[in-house]
C-alpha positions in Angstrom: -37.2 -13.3 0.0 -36.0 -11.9 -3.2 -37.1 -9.2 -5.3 -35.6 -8.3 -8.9 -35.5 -5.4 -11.1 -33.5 -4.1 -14.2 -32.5 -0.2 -14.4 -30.7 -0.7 -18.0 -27.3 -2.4 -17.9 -27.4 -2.2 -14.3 -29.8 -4.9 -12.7 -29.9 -5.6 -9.1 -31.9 -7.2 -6.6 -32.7 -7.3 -2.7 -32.8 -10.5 -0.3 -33.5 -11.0 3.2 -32.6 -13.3 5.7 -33.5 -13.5 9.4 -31.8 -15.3 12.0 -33.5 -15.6 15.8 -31.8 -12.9 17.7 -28.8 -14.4 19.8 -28.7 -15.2 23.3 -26.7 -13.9 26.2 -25.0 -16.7 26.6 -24.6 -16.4 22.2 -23.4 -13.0 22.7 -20.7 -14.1 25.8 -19.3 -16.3 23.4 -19.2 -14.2 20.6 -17.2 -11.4 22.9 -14.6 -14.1 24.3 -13.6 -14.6 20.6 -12.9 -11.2 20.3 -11.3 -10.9 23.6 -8.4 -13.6 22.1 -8.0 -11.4 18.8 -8.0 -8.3 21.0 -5.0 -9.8 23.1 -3.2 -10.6 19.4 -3.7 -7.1 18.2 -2.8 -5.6 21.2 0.9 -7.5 21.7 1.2 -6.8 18.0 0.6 -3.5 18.4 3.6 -3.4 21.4 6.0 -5.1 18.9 5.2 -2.8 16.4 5.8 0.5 18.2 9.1 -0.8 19.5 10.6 -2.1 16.3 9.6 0.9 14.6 11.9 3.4 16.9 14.4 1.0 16.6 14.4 1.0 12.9 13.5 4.8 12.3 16.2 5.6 14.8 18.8 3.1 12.9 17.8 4.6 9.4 18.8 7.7 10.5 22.0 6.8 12.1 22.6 5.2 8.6 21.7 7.9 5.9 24.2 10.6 8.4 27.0 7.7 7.7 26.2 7.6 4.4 25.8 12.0 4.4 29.4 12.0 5.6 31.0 9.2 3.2 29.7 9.8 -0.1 31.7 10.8 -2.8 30.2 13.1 -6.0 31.5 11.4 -9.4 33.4 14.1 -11.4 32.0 12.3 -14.4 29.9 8.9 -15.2 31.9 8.2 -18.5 35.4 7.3 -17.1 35.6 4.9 -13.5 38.3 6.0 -11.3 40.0 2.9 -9.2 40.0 5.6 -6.1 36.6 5.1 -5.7 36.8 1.3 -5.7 34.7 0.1 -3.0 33.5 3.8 -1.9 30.0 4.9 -1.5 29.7 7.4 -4.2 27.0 9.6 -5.7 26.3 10.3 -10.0 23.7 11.7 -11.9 22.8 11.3 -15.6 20.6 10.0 -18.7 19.4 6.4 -18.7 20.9 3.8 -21.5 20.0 0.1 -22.4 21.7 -2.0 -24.6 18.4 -2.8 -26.3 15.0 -2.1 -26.9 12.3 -3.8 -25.2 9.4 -5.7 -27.6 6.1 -6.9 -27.5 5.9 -8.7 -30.9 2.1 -9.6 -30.5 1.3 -5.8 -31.0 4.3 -4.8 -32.8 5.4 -2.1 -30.0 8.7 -1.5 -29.4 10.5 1.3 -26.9 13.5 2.3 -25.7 13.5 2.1 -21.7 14.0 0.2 -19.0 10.4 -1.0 -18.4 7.6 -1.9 -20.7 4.2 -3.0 -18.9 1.4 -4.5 -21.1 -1.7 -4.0 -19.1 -4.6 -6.0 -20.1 -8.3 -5.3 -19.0 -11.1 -7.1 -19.6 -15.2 -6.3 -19.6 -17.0 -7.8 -17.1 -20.0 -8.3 -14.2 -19.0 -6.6 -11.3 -21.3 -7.4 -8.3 -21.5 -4.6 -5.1 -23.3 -5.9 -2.0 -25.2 -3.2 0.3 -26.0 -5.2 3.4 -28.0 -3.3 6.6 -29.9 -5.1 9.8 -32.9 -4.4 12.1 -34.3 -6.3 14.6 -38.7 -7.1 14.0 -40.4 -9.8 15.7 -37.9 -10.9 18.0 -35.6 -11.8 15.0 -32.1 -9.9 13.6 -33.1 -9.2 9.9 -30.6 -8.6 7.1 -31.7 -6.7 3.8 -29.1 -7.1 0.9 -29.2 -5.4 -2.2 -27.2 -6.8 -4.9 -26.5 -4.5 -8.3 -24.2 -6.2 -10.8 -22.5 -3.3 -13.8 -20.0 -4.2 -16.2 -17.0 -3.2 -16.0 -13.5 -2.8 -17.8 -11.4 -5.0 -14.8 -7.7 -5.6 -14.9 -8.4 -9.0 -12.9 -10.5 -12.0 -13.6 -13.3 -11.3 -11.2 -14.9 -15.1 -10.7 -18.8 -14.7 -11.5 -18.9 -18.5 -9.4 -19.2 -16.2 -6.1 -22.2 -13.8 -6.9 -25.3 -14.5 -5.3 -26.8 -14.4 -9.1 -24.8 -15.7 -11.4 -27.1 -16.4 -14.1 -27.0 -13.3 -16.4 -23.9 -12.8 -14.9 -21.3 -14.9 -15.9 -18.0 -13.6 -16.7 -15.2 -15.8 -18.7 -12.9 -17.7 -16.1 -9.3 -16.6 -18.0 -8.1 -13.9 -20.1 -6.7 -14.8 -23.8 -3.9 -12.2 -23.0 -1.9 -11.4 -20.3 -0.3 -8.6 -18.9 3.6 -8.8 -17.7 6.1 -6.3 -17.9 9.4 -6.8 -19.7 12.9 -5.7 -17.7 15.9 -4.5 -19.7 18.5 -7.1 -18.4 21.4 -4.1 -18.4 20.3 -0.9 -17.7 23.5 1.8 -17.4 24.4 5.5 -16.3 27.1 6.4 -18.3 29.5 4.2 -17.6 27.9 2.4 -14.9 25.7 -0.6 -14.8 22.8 -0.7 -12.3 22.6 -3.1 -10.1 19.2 -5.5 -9.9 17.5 -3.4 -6.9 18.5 0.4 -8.3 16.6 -0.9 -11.6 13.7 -2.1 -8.9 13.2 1.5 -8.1 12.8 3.3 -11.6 9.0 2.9 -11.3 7.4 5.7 -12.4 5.0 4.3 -15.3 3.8 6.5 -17.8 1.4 5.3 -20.2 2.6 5.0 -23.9 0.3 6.8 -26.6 -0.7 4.3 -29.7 -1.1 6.7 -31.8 0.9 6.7 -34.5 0.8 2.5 -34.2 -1.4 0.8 -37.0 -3.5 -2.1 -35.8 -1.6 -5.1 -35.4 -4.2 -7.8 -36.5 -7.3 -8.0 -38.2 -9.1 -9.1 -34.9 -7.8 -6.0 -33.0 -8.9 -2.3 -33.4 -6.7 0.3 -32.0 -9.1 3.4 -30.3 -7.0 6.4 -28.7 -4.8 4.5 -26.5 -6.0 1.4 -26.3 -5.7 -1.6 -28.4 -9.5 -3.6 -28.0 -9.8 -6.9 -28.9 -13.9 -6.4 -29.6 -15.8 -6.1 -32.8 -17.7 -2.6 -31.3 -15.4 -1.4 -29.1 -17.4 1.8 -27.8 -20.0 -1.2 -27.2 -18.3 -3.7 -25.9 -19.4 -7.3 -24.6 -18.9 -9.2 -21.6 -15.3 -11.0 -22.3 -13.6 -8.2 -24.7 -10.1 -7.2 -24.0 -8.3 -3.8 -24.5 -4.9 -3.6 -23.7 -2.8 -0.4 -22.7 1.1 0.0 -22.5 3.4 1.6 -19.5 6.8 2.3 -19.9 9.4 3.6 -17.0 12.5 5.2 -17.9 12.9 5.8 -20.9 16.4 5.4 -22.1 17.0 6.8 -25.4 15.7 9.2 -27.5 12.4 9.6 -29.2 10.8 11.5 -31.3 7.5 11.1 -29.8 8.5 10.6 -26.2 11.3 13.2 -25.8 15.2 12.4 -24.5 15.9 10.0 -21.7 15.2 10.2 -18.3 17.9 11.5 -16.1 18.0 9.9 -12.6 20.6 10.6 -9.3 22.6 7.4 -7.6 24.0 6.6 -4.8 25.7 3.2 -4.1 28.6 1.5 -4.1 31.4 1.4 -7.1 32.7 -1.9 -7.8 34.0 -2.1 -11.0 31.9 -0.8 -13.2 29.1 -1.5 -11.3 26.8 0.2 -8.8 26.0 -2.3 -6.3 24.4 -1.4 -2.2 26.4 -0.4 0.3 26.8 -1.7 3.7 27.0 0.6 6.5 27.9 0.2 10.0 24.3 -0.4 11.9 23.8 -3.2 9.0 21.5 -1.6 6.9 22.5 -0.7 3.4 22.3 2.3 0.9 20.9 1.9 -2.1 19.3 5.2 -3.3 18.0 6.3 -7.0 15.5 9.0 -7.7 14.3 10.4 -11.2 16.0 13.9 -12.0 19.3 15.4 -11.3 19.9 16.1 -7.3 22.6 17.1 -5.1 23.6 15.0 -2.4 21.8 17.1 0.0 18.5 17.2 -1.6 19.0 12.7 -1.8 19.5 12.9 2.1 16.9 15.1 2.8 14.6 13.2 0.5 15.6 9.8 2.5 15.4 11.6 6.3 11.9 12.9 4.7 11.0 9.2 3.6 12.3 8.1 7.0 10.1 10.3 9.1 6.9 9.7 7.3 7.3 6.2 7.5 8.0 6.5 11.0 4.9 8.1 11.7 2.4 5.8 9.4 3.7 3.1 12.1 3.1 4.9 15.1 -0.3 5.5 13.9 -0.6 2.0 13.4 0.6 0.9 16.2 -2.1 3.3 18.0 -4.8 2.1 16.5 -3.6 -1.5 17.2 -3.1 -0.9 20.6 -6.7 1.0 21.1 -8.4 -1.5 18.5 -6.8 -4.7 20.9 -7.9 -2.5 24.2 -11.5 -2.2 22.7 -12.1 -5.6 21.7 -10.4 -7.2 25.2 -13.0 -4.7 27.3 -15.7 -5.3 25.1 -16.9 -7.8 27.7 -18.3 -5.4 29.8 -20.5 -4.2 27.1 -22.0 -7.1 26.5 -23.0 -7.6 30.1 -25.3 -4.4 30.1 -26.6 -4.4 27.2 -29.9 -5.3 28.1 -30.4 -1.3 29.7 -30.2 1.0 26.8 -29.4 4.0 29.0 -26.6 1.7 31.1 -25.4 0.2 28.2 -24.9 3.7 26.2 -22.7 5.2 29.3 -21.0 1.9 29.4 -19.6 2.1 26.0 -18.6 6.2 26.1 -16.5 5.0 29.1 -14.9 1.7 27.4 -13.6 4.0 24.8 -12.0 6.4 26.8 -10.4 4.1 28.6 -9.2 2.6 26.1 -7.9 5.8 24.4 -6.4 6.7 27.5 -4.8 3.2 27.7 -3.4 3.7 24.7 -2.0 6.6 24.5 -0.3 6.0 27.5 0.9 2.2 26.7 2.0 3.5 23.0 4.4 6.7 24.6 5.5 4.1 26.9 6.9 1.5 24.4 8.4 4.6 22.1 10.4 5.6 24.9 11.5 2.1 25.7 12.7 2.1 22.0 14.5 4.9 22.3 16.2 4.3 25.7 19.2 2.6 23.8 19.6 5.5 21.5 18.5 8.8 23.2 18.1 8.2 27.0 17.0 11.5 27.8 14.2 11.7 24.8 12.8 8.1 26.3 12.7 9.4 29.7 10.9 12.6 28.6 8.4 10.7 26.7 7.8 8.3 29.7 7.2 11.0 32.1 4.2 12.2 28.7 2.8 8.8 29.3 1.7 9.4 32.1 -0.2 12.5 31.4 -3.0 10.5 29.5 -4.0 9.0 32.5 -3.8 11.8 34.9 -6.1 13.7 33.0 -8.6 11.1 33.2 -8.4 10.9 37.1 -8.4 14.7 37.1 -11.7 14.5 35.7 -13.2 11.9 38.1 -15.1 14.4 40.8 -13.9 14.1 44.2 -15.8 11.8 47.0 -17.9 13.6 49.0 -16.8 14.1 52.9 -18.9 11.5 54.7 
């Protein structure tokens, strides 16, 4: 059953589909499914939480080497053969031999990076899907709306549920890409392929002291648009928008280059990673001028928060897998409302029990090689978990 309507450029429309409600039997099946990608998540979630310490705990290890190594350039216009082969640490303006072009729209700019970014206008469907159960049957009400959009992707019109009226173009006539500077130097010093992978901080380019390049493109603010209205555009019009990242010379409408602070390697006249002793390397830029203790404490800073964001994870793996393996049990009261509902509140603390226990478990295991005495403390916190949730199961009574 469908019904249509049409609020403007925005139409929409709702369909339903029932499906006989599913079986016991349907709904065993459906849980043992979930049960094997429960198990997955959960041994994931062990691997996870154990490689994580290992790493965090080697990072660290790594960035103190580094700390205690590195050598401050006295300046990053003459290379000194002393430092041949040591980890050493410079700050200064971006350079680049030449200037990077995009001949189609007659740009050109001085920096290390130049991103074309190309958007184009088209249907965008969004899908709001909700169930209920009449007549014995599992009913599913979707409401499709379909607006147009400027998208940076080619969003294929072949999967809406309507497509007439909403057909979008299958390719764009331009493309984006960014362009690289193949030497990019501080003082001195050329970069080596990886420190030029982290100067990354785009800023968009203003247009507007450009002309328009062609006849068949209008320039509007920062934006070139290939459309004949562009503040009415149609279904397949393009407008294009530039990024650049470091800027490496100076210009009159952007300002002086951008500074950034290295650390790597000197070979040559070249600033390549450096190896250290647990087999990681260091390989370190960030924009402005910084002393070697403000890089370290930026990477120990990194370092932690990554850390962290994968304990979380491996958390909510571990509770996710727990959830999904006991979900079993749910399924076989789920005939009594009131059974069911008590049922569920204890699957969940069980599992978050579980997993709080299992996930300070595996840390400490991590850490056993490393810091013996932090992995037993954090075993003897696993257990804590679980011995609140016996504390709170009331005594039997004396027969």
């Amino acid at each position: 059953f469908q019904q249509f309507s049409d609020t403007g450029s925005r139409k929409e429309h709702v369909k339903i589909t029932s499906e006989p409600k599913p079986g016991f039997l349907e709904r065993l099946s459906e849980t043992s499914g979930g049960m094997l990608i429960g198990l997955v998540t959960f041994l994931l979630a062990f691997y996870l939480l154990f490689t994580n310490e290992g790493r965090a705990l080697r990072t660290a290890r790594t960035l103190d080497e580094g700390l205690s190594l590195v050598v401050p350039l006295d300046s990053i216009h003459s290379i000194s053969q002393q430092n041949e082969g040591r980890l050493v640490h410079l700050a200064g303006a971006l350079s680049t031999s030449k200037p990077l072009f995009d001949p189609s729209y007659g740009l050109s700019i001085q920096a290390v990076k130049l991103k074309r970014h190309v958007e184009m206008y088209q249907w965008v469907e969004y899908e709001d899907s909700k169930e209920y159960e009449e007549n014995g049957e599992i009913k599913k009400e979707t409401k499709y709306s379909y607006n147009t959009e400027w998208k940076s992707e080619v969003v294929n019109s072949r999967n809406f549920d309507r497509e007439i009226g909403h057909k979008n173009p299958s390719a764009m006539a331009v493309e984006s890409f960014t362009a690289v500077s193949p030497n990019v130097q501080v003082g001195s010093f050329v970069l080596s392929k990886g420190l030029v992978n982290k100067i990354d901080d785009f800023k968009q380019l203003s247009l507007s002291h450009l002309e328009d390049p062609h006849a068949d493109v209008t320039r509007g603010g920062d934006y070139f648009y290939h459309s004949d209205n562009p503040r009415r555009p149609e279904v397949g019009d393009l407008r294009v928008s530039f990024f650049y990242a470091g800027l490496s010379g100076d210009d009159p409408h952007l300002g002086t280059a951008d500074t950034v602070t290295v650390i790597a390697r000197q070979r040559g006249d070249q600033l390549v990673p450096y190896h250290a002793k647990s087999g990681d390397i260091l390989e370190i830029l960030y924009p402005g001028d910084l002393s070697v203790e403000e890089v370290f404490q930026k990477e120990h800073e990194s370092n932690t928060m990554k850390t962290w964001a994968l304990r979380a994870a491996g958390w909510v793996s571990m509770f996710v897998g727990i959830s999904l393996m006991t979900r079993i049990f749910y399924t076989l009261v789920d005939w009594f409302p009131l059974l069911r509902d008590l049922v569920n509140v204890g699957l969940k603390a069980f599992a978050l029990c579980v997993a709080s226990s299992l996930a300070l478990l595996t840390i400490s295991v991590g850490w056993l090689f490393y810091r013996p005495l932090w992995a037993l403390l954090l075993a003897l916190l696993s257990v804590v978990p679980i011995a609140v949730a016996r504390s709170r199961v009331p005594p039997k009574k004396q027969q």
